[in-house]
PDB file of N, CA, C and O in Angstrom:
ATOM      1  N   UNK A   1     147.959 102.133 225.941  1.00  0.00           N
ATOM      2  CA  UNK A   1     147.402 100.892 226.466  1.00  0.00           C
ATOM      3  C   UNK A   1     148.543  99.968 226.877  1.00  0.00           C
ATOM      4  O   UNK A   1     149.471  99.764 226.094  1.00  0.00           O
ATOM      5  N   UNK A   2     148.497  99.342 228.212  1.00  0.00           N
ATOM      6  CA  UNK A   2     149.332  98.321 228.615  1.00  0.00           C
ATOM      7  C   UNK A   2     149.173  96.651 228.365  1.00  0.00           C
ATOM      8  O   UNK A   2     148.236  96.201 229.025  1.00  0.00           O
ATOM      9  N   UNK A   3     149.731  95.857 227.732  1.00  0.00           N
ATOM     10  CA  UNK A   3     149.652  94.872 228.434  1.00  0.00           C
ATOM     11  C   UNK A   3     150.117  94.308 229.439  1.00  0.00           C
ATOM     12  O   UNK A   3     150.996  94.963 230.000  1.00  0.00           O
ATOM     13  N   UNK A   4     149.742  92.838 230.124  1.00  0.00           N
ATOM     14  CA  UNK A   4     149.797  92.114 231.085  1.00  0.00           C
ATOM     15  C   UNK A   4     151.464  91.946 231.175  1.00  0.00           C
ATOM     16  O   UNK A   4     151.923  91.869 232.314  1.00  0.00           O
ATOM     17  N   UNK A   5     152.187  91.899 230.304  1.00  0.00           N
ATOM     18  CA  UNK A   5     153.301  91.735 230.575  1.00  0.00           C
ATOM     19  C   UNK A   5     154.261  93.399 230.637  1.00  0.00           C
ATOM     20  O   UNK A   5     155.424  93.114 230.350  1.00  0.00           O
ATOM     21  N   UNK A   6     154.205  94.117 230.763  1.00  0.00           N
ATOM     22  CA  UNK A   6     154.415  96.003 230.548  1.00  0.00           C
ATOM     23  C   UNK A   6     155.147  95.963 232.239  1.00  0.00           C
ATOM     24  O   UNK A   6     154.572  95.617 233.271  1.00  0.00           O
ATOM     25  N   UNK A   7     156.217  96.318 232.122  1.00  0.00           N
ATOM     26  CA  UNK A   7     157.312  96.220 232.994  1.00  0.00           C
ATOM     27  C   UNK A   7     156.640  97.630 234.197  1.00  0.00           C
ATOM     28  O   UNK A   7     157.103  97.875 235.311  1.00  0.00           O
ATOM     29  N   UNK A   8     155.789  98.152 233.703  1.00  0.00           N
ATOM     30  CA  UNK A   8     155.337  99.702 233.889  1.00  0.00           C
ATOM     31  C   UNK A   8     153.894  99.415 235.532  1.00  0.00           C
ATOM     32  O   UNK A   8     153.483 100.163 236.420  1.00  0.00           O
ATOM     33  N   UNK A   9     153.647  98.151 235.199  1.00  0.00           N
ATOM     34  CA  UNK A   9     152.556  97.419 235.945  1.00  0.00           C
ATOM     35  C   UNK A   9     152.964  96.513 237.064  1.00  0.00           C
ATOM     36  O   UNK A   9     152.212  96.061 237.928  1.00  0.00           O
ATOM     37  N   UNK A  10     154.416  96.276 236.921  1.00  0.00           N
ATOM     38  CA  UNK A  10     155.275  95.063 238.033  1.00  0.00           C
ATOM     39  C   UNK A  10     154.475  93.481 237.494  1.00  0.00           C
ATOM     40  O   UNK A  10     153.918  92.529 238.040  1.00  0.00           O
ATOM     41  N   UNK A  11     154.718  93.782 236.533  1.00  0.00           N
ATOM     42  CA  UNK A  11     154.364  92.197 236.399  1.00  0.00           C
ATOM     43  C   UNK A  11     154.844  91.123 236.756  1.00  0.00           C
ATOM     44  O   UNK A  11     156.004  91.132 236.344  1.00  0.00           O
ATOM     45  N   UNK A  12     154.565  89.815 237.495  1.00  0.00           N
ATOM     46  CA  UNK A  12     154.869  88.845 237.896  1.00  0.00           C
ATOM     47  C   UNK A  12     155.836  88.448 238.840  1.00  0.00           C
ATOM     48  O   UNK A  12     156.249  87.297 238.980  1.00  0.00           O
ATOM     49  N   UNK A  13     156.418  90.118 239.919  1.00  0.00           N
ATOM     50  CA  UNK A  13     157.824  90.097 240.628  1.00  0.00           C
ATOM     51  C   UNK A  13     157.005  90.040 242.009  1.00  0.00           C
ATOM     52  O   UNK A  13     157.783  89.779 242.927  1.00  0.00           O
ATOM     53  N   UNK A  14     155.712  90.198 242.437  1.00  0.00           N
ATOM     54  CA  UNK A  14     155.233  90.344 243.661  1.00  0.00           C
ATOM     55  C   UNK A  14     154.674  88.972 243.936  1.00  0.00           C
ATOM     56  O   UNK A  14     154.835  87.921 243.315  1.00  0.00           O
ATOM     57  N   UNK A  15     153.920  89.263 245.111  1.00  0.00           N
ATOM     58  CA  UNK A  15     153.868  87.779 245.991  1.00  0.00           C
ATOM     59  C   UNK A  15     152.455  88.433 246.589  1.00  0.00           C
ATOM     60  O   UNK A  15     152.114  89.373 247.307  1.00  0.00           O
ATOM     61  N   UNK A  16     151.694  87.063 245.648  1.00  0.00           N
ATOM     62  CA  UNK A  16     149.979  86.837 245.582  1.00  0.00           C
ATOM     63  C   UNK A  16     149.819  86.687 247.478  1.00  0.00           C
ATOM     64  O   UNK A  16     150.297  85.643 247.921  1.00  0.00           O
ATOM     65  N   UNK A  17     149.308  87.479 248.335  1.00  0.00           N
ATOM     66  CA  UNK A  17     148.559  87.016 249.761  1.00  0.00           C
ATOM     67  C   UNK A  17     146.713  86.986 249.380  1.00  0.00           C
ATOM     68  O   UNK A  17     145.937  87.853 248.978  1.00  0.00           O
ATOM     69  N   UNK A  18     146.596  85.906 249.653  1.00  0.00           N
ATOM     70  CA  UNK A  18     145.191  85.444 249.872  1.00  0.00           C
ATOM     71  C   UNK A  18     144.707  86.366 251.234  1.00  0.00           C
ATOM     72  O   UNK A  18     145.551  86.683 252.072  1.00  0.00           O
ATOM     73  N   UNK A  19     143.453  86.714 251.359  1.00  0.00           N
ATOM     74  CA  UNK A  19     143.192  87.341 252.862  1.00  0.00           C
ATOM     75  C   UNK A  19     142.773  85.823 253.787  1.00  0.00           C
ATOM     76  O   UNK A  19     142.549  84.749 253.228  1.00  0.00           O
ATOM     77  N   UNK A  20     142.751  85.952 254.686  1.00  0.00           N
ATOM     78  CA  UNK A  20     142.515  84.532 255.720  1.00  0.00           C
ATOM     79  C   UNK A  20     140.687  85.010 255.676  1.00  0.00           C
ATOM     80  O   UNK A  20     140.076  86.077 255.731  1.00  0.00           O
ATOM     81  N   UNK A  21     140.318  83.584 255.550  1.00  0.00           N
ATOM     82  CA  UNK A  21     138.821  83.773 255.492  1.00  0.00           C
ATOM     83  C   UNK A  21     138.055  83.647 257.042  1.00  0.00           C
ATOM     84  O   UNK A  21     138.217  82.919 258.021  1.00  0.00           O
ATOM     85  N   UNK A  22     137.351  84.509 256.771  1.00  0.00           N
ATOM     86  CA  UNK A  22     137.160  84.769 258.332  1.00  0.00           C
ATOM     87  C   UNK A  22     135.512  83.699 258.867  1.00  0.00           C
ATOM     88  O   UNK A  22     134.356  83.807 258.457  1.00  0.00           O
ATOM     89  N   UNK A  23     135.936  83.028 259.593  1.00  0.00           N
ATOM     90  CA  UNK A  23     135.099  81.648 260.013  1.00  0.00           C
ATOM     91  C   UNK A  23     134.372  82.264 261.350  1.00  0.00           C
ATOM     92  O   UNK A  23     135.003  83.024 262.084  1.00  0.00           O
ATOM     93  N   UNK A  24     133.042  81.906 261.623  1.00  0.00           N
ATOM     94  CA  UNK A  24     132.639  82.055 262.888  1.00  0.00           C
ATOM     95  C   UNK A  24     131.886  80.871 262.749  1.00  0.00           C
ATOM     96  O   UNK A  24     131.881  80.191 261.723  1.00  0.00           O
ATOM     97  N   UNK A  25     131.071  80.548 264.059  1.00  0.00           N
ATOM     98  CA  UNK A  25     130.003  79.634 264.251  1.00  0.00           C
ATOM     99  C   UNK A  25     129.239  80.517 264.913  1.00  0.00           C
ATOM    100  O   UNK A  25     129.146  79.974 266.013  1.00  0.00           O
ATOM    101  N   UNK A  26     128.600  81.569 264.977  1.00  0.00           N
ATOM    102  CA  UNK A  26     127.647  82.345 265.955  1.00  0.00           C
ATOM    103  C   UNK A  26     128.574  82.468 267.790  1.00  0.00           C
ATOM    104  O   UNK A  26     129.775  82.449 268.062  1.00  0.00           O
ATOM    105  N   UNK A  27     127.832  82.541 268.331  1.00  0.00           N
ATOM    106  CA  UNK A  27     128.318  82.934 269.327  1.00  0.00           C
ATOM    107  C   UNK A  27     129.036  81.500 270.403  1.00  0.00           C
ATOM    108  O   UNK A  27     129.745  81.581 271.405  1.00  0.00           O
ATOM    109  N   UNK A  28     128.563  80.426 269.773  1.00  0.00           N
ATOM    110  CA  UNK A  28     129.450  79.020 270.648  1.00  0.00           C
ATOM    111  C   UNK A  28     128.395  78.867 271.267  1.00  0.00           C
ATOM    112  O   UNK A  28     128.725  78.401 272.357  1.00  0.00           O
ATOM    113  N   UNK A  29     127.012  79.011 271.215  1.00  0.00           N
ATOM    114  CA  UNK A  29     125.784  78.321 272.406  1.00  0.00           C
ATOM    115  C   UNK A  29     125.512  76.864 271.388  1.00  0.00           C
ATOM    116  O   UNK A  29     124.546  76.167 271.701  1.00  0.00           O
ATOM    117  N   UNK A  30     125.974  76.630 270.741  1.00  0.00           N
ATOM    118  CA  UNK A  30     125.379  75.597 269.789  1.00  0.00           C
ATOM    119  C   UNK A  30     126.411  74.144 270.186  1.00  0.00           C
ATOM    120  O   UNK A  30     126.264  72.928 270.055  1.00  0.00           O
ATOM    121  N   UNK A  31     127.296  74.883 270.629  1.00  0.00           N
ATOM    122  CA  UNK A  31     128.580  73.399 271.161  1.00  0.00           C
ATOM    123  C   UNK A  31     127.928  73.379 272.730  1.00  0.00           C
ATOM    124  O   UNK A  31     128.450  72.517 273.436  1.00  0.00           O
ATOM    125  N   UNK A  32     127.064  74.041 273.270  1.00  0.00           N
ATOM    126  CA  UNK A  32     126.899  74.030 274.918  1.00  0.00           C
ATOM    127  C   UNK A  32     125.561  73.018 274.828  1.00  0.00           C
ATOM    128  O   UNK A  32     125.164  72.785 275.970  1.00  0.00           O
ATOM    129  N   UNK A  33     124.911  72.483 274.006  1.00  0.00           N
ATOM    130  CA  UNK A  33     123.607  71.742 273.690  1.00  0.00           C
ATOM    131  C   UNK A  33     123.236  71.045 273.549  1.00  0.00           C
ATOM    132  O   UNK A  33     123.831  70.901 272.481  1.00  0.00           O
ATOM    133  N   UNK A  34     122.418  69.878 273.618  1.00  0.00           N
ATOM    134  CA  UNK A  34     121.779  68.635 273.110  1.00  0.00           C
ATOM    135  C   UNK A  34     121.185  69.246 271.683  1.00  0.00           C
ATOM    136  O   UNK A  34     121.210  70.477 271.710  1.00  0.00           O
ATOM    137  N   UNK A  35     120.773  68.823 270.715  1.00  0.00           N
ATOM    138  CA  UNK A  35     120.176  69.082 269.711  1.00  0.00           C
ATOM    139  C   UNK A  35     119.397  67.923 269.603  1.00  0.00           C
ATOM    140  O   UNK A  35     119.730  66.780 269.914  1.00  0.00           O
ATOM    141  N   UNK A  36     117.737  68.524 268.877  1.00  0.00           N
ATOM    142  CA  UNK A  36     117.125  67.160 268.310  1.00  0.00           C
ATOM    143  C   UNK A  36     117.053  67.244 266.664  1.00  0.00           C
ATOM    144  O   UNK A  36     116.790  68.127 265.847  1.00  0.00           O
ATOM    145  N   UNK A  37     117.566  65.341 266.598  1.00  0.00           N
ATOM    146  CA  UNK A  37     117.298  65.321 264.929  1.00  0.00           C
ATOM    147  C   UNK A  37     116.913  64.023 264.998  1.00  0.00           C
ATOM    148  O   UNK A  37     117.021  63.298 265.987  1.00  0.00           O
ATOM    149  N   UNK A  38     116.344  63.659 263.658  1.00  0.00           N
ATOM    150  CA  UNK A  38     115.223  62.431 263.621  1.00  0.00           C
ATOM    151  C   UNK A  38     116.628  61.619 264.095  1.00  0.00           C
ATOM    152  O   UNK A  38     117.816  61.929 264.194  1.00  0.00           O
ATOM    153  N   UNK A  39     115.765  60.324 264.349  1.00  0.00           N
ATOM    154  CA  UNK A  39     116.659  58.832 265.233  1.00  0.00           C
ATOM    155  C   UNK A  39     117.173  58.396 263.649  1.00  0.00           C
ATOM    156  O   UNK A  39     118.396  58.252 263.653  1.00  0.00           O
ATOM    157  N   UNK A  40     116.841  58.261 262.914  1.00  0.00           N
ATOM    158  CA  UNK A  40     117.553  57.619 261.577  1.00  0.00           C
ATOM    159  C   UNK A  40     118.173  58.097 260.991  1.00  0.00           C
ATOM    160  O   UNK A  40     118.674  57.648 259.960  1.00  0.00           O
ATOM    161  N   UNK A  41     118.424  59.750 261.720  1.00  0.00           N
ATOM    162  CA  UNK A  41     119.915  60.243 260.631  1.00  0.00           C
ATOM    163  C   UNK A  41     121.213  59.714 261.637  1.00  0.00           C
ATOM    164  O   UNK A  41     122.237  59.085 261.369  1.00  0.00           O
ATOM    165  N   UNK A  42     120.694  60.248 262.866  1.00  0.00           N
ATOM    166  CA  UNK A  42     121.503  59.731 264.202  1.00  0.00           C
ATOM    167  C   UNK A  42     122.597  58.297 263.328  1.00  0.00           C
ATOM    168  O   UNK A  42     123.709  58.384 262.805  1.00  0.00           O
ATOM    169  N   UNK A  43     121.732  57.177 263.486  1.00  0.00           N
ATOM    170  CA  UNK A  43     122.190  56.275 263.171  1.00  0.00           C
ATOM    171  C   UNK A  43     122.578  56.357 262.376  1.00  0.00           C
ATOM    172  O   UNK A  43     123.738  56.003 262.583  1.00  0.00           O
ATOM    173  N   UNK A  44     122.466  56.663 261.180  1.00  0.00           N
ATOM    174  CA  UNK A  44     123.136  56.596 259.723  1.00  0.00           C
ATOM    175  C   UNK A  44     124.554  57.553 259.981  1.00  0.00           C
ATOM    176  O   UNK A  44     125.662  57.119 259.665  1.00  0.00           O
ATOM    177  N   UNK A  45     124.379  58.780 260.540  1.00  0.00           N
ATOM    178  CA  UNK A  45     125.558  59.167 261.507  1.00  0.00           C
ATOM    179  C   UNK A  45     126.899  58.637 261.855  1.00  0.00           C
ATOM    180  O   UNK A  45     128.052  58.901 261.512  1.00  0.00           O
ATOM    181  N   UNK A  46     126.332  57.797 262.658  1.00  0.00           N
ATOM    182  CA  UNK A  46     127.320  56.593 263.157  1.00  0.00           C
ATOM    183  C   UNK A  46     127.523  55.665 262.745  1.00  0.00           C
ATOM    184  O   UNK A  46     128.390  55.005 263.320  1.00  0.00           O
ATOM    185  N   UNK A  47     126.919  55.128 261.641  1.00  0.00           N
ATOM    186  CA  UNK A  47     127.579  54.063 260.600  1.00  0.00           C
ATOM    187  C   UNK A  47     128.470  54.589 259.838  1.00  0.00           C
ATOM    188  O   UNK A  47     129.578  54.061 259.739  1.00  0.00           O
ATOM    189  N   UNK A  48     128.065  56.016 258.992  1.00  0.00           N
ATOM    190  CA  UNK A  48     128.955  56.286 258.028  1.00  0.00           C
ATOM    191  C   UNK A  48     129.435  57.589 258.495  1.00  0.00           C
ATOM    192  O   UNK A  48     130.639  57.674 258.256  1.00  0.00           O
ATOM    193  N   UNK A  49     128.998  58.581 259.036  1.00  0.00           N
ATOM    194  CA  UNK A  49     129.843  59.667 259.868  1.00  0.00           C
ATOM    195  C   UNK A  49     129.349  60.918 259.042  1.00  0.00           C
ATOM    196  O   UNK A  49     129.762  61.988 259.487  1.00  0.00           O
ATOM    197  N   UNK A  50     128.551  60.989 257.932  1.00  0.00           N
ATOM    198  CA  UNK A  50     127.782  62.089 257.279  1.00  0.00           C
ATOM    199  C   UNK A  50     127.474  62.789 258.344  1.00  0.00           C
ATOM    200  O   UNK A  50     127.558  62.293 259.467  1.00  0.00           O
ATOM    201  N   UNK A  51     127.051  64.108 258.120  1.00  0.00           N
ATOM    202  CA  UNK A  51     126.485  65.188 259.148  1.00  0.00           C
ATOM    203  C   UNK A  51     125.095  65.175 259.875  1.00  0.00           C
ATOM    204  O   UNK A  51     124.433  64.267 259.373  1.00  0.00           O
ATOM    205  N   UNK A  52     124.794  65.451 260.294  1.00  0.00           N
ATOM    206  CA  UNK A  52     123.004  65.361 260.649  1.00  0.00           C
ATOM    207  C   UNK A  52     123.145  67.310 260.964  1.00  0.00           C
ATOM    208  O   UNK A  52     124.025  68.145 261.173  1.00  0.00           O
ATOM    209  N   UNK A  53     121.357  67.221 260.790  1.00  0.00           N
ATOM    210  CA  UNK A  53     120.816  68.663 260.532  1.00  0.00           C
ATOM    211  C   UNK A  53     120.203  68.768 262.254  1.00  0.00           C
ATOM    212  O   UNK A  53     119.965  67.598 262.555  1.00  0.00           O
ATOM    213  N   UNK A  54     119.960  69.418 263.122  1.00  0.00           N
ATOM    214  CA  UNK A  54     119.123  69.608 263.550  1.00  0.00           C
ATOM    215  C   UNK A  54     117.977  70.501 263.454  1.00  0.00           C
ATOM    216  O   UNK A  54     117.753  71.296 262.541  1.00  0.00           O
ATOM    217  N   UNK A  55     117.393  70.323 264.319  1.00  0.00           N
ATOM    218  CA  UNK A  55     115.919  71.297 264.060  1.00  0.00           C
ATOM    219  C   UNK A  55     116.104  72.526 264.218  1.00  0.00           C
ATOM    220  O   UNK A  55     115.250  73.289 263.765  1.00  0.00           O
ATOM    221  N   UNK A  56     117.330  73.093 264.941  1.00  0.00           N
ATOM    222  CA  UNK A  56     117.447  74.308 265.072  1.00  0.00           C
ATOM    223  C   UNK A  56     118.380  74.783 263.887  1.00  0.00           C
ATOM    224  O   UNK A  56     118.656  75.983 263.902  1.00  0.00           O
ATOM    225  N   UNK A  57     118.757  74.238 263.154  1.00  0.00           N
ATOM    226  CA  UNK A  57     119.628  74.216 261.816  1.00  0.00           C
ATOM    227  C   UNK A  57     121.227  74.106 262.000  1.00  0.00           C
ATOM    228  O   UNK A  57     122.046  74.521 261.180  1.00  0.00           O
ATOM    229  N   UNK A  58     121.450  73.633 262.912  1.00  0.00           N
ATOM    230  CA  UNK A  58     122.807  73.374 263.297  1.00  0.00           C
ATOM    231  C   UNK A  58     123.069  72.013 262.839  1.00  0.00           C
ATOM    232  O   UNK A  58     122.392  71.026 263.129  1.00  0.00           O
ATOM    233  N   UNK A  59     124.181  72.044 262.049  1.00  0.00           N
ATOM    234  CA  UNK A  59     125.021  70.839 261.374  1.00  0.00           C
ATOM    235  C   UNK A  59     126.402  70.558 261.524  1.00  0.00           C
ATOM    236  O   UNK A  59     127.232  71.390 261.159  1.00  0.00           O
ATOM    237  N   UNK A  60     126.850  69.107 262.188  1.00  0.00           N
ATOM    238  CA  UNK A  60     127.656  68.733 262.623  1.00  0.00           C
ATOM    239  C   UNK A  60     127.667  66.991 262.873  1.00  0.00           C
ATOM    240  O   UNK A  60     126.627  66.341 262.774  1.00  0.00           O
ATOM    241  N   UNK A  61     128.627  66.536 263.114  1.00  0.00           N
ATOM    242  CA  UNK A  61     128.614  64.809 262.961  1.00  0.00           C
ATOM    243  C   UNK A  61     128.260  64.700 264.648  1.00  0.00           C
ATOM    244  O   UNK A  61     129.281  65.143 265.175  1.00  0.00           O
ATOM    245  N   UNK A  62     127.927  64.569 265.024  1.00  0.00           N
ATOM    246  CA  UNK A  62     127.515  63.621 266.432  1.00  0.00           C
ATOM    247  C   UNK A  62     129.094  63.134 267.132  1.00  0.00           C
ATOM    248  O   UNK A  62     130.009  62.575 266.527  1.00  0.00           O
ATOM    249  N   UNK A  63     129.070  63.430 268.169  1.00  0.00           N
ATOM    250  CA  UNK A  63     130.475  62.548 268.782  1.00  0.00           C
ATOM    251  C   UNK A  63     130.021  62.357 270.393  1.00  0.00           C
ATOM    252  O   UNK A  63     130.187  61.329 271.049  1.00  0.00           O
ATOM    253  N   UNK A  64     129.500  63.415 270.792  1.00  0.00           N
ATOM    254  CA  UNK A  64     129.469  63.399 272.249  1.00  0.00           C
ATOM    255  C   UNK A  64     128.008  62.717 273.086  1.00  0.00           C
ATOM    256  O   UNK A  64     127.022  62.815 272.355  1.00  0.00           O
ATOM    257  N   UNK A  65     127.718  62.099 274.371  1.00  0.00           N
ATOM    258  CA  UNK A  65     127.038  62.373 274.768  1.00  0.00           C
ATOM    259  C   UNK A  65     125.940  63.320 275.085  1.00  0.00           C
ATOM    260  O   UNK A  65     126.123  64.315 275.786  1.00  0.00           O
ATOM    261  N   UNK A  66     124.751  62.988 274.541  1.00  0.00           N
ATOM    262  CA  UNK A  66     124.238  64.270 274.708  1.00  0.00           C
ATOM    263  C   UNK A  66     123.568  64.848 276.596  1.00  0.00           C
ATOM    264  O   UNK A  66     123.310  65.929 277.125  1.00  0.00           O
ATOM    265  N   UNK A  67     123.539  63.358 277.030  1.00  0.00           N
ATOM    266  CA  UNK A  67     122.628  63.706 278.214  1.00  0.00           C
ATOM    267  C   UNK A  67     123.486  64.243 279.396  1.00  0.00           C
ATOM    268  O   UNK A  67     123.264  64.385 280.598  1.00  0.00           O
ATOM    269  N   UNK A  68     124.574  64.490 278.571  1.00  0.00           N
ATOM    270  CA  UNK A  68     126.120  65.842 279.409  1.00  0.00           C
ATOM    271  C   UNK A  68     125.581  66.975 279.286  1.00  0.00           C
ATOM    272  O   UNK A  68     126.093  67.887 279.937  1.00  0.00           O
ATOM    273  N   UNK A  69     124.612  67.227 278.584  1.00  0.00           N
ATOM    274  CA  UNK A  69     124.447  68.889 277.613  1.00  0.00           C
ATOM    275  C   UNK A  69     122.841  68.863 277.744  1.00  0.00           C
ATOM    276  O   UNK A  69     122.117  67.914 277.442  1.00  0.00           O
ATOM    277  N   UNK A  70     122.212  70.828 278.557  1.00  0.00           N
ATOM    278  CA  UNK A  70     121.099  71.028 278.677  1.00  0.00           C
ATOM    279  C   UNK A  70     120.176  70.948 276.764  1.00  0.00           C
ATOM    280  O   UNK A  70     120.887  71.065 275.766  1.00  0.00           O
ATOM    281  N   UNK A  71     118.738  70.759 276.639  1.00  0.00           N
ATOM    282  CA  UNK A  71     118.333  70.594 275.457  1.00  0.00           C
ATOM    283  C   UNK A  71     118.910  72.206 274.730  1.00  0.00           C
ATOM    284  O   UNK A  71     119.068  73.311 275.249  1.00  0.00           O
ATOM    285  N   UNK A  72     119.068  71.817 273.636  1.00  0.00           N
ATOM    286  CA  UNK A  72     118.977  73.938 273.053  1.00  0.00           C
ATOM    287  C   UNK A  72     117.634  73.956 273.239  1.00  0.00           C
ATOM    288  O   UNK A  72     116.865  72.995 273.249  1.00  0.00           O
ATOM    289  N   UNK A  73     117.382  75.183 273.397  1.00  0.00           N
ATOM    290  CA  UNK A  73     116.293  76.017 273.377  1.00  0.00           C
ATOM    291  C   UNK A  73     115.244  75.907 272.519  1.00  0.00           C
ATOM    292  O   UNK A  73     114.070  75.620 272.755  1.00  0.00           O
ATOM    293  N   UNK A  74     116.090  76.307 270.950  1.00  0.00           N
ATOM    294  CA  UNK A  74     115.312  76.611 269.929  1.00  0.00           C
ATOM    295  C   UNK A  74     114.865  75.341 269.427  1.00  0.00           C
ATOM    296  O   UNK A  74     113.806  75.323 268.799  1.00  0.00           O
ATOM    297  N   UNK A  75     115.629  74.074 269.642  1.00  0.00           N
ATOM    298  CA  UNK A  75     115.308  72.610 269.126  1.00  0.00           C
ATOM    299  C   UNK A  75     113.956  72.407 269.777  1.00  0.00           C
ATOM    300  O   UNK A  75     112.972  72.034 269.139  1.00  0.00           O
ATOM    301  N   UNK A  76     113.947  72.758 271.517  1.00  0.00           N
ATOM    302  CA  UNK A  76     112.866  72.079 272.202  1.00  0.00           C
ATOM    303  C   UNK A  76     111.831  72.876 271.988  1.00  0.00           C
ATOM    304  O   UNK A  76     110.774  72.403 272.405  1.00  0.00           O
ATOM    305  N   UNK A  77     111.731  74.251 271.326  1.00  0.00           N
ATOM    306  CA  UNK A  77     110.666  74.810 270.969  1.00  0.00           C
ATOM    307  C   UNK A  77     109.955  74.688 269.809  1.00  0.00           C
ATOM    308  O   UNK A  77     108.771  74.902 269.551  1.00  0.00           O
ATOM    309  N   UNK A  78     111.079  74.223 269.012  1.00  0.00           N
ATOM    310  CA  UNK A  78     110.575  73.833 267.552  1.00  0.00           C
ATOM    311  C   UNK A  78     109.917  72.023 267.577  1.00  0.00           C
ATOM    312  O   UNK A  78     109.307  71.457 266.669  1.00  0.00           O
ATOM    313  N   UNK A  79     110.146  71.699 268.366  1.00  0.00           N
ATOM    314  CA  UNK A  79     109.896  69.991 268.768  1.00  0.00           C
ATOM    315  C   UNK A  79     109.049  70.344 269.709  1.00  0.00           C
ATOM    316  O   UNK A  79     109.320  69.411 270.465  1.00  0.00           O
ATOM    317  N   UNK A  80     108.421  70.803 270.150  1.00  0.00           N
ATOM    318  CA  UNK A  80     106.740  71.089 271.024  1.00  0.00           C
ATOM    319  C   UNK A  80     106.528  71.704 270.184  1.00  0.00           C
ATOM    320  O   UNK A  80     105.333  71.756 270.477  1.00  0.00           O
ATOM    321  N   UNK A  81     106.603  72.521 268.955  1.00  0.00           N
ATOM    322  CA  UNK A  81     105.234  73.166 268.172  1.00  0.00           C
ATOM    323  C   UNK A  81     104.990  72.198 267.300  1.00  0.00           C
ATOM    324  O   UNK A  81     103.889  72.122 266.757  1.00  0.00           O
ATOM    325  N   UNK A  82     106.031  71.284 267.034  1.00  0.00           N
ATOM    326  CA  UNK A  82     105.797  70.333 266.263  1.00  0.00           C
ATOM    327  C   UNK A  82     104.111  69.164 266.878  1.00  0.00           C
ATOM    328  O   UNK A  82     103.402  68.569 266.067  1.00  0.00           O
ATOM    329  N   UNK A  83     103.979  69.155 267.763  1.00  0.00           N
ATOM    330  CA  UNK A  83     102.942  68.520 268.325  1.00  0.00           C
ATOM    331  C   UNK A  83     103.248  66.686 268.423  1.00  0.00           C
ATOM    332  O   UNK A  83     104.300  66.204 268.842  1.00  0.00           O
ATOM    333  N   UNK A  84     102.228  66.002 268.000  1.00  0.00           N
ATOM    334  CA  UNK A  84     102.344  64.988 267.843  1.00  0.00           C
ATOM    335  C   UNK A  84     102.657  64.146 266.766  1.00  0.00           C
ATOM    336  O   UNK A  84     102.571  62.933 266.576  1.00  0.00           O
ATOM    337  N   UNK A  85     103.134  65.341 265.954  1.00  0.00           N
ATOM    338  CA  UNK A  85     103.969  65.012 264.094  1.00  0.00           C
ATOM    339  C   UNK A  85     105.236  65.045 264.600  1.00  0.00           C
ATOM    340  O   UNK A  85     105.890  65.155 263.563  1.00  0.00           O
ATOM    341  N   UNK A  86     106.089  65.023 265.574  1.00  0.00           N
ATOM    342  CA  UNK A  86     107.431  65.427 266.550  1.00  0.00           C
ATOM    343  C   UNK A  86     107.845  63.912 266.139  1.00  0.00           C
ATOM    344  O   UNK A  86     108.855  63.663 265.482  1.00  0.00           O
ATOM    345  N   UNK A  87     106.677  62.659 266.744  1.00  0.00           N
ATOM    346  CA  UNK A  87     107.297  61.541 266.491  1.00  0.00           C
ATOM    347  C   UNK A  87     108.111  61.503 267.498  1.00  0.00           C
ATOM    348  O   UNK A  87     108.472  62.494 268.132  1.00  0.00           O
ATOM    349  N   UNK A  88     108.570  59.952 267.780  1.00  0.00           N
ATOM    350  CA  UNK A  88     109.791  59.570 268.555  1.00  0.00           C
ATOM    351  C   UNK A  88     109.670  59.971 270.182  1.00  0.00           C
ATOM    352  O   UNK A  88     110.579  59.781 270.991  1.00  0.00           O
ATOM    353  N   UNK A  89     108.715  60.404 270.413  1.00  0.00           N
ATOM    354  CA  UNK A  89     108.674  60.081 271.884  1.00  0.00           C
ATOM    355  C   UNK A  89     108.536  61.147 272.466  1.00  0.00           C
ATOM    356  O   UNK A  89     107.764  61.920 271.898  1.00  0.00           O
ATOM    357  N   UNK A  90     109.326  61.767 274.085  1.00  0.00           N
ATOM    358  CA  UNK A  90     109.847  62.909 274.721  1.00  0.00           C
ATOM    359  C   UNK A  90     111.384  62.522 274.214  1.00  0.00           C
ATOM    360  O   UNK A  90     111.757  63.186 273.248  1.00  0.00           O
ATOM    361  N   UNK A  91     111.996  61.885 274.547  1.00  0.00           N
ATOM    362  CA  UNK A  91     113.071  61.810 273.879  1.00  0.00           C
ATOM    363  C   UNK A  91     113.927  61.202 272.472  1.00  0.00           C
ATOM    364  O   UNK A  91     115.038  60.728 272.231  1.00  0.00           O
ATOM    365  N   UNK A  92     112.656  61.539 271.722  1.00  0.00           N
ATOM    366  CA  UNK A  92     113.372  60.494 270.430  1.00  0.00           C
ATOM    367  C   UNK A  92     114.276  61.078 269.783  1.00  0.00           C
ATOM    368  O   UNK A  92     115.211  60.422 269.324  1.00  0.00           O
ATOM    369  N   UNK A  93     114.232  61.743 269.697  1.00  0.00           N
ATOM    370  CA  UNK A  93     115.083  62.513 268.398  1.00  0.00           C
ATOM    371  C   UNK A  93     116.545  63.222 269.063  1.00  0.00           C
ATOM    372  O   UNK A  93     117.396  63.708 268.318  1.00  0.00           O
ATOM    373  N   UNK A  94     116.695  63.198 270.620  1.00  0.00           N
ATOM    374  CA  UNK A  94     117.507  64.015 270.877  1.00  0.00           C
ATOM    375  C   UNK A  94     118.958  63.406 270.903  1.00  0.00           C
ATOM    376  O   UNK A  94     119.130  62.255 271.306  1.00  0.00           O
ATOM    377  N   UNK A  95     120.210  64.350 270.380  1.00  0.00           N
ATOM    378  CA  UNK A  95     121.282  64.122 270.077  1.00  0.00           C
ATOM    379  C   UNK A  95     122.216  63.567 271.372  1.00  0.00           C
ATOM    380  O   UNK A  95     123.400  63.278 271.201  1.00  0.00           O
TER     381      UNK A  95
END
């Protein structure tokens, strides 16, 4: 039986590499988009800079214009099945 210190194991002469953690965001259609999320996270957003959710589940702080950027897809489909529980207008909620 060895212990942790057993010259037989290389104890403590090598050099720890972490692997690089591997990050995606899906395919990048989610930075090409308007997103809708309620008007009162929006704002709270931009007072204090917390994240907002959208409806399509994409999370991120708000910075840009949105009416630069076509609606996403999945937001404006999930915001028409929503009906008239959608709230906020044709355009209330959008980022």
């Amino acid at each position: 039986m060895s212990t942790p210190l057993d010259p037989e194991r290389g104890a403590g002469t090598g050099t720890l590499v972490e692997p690089t953690p591997q990050t995606t965001h899906g395919d990048g259609d989610h930075e090409r988009f308007a997103h809708y999320v309620q008007k009162d996270k929006i704002m709270a957003s931009a007072l204090d800079g917390t994240p907002v959710v959208a409806l399509c589940g994409k999370v991120w702080v708000p910075g840009r214009d949105p009416k630069k950027y076509p609606v996403c897809p999945t937001c404006k489909e999930i915001y028409e099945s929503m009906g008239s529980f959608g709230g906020g207008g044709k355009d209330g909620g959008k980022k």
